[in-house]
VOTOR-938967 format. One record per residue (C-alpha): x, y, z; residue in one letter; residue number from 1. Coordinates in steps of 0.02 Angstrom, whole numbers, plus 50000, padded with zeros to 5 digits. Example, Ala and Ser with C-alpha at 12.3 -4.5 7.8 and 13.67 -1.06 7.14 Angstrom:
% residues 2
<atom px="50615" py="49775" pz="50390" code="a" pos="1"/>
<atom px="50684" py="49947" pz="50357" code="s" pos="2"/>
% end
This chain:
% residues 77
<atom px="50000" py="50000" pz="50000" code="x" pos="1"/>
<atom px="50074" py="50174" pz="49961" code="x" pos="2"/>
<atom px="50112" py="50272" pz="50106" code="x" pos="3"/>
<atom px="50087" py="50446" pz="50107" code="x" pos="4"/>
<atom px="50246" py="50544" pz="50181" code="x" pos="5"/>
<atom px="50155" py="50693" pz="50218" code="x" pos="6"/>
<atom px="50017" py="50603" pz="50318" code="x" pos="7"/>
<atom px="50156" py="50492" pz="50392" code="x" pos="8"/>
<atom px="50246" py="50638" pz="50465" code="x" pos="9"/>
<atom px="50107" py="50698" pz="50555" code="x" pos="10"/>
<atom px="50038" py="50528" pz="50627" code="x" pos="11"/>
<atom px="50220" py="50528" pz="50687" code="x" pos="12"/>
<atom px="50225" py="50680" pz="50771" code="x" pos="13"/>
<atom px="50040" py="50672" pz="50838" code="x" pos="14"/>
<atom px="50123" py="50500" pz="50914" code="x" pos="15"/>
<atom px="50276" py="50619" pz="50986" code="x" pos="16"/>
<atom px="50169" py="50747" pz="51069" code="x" pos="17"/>
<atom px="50047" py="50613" pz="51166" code="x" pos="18"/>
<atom px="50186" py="50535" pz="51234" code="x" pos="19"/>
<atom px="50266" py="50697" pz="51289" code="x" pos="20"/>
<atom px="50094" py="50741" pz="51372" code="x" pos="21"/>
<atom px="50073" py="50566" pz="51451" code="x" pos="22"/>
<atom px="49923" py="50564" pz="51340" code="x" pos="23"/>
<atom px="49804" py="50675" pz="51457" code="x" pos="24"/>
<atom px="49698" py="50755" pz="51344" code="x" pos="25"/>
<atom px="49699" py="50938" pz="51429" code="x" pos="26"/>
<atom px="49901" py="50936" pz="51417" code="x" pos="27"/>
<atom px="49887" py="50918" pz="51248" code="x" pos="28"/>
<atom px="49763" py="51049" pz="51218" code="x" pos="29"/>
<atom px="49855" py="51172" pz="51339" code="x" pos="30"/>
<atom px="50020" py="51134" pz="51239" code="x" pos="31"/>
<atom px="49921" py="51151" pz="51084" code="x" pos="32"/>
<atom px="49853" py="51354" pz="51139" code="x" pos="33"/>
<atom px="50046" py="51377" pz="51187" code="x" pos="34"/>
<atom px="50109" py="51341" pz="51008" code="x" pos="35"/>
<atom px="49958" py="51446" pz="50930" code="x" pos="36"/>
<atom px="50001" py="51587" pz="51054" code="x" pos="37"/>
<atom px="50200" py="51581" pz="51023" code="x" pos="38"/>
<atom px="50154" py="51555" pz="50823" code="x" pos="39"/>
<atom px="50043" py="51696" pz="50819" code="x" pos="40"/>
<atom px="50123" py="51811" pz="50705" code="x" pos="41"/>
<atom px="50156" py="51652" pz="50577" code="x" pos="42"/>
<atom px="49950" py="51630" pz="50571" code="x" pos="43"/>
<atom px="49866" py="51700" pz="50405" code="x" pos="44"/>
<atom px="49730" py="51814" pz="50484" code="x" pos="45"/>
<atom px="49541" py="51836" pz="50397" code="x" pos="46"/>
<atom px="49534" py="52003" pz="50329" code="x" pos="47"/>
<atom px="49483" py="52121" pz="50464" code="x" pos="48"/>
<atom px="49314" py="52176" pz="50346" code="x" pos="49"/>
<atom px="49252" py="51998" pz="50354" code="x" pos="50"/>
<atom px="49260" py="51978" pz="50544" code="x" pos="51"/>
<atom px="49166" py="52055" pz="50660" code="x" pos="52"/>
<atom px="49210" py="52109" pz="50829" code="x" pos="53"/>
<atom px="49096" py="52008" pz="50933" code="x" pos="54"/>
<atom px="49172" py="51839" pz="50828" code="x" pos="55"/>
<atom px="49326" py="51855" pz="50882" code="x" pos="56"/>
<atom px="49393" py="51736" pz="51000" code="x" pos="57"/>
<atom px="49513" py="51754" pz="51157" code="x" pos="58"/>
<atom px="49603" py="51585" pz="51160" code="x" pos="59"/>
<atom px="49653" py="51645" pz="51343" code="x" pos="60"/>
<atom px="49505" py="51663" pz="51412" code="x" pos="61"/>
<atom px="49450" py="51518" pz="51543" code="x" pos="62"/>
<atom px="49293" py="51479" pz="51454" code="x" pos="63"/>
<atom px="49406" py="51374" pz="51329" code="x" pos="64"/>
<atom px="49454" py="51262" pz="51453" code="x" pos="65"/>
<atom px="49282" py="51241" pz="51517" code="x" pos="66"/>
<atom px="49229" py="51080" pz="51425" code="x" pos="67"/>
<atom px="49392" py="51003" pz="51507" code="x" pos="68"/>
<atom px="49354" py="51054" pz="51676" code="x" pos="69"/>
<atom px="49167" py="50974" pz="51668" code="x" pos="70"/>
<atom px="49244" py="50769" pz="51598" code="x" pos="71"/>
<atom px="49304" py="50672" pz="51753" code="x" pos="72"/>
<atom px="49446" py="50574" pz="51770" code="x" pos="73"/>
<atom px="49419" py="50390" pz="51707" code="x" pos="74"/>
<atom px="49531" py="50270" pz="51793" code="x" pos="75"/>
<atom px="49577" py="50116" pz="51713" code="x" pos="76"/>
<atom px="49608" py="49946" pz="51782" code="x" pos="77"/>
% end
């Protein structure tokens, strides 16, 4: 089967970052908003005439993490 080296690269480093995080879920998704906040001037922006002002979205507000404060640890066995 042909392997695709583009999709291969990122299963690989998908497989990097969960093992860095221990796979827990919200250290992913906080290391994910810490890369989008130190990448922020790489990020190709909508033009400011197609987005309004009440869209926009503070990625450091606590409301974001919400959703991950609400799931409760599973244990396994």
């Amino acid at each position: 089967m042909w392997e695709d080296p583009i999709v291969a690269e990122v299963r690989r480093v998908r497989l990097a970052i969960e093992q860095e995080c221990e796979g827990d879920f919200e250290k992913i998704y906080l290391q994910a908003l810490a890369v989008q906040e130190k990448l922020a001037d790489r990020v190709a922006a909508t033009p400011a005439s197609k987005v309004k002002e009440e869209e926009k979205v503070n990625l450091n507000s606590t409301s974001d993490c919400l959703v991950l404060a609400e799931v409760p640890d599973i244990e396994s066995d």
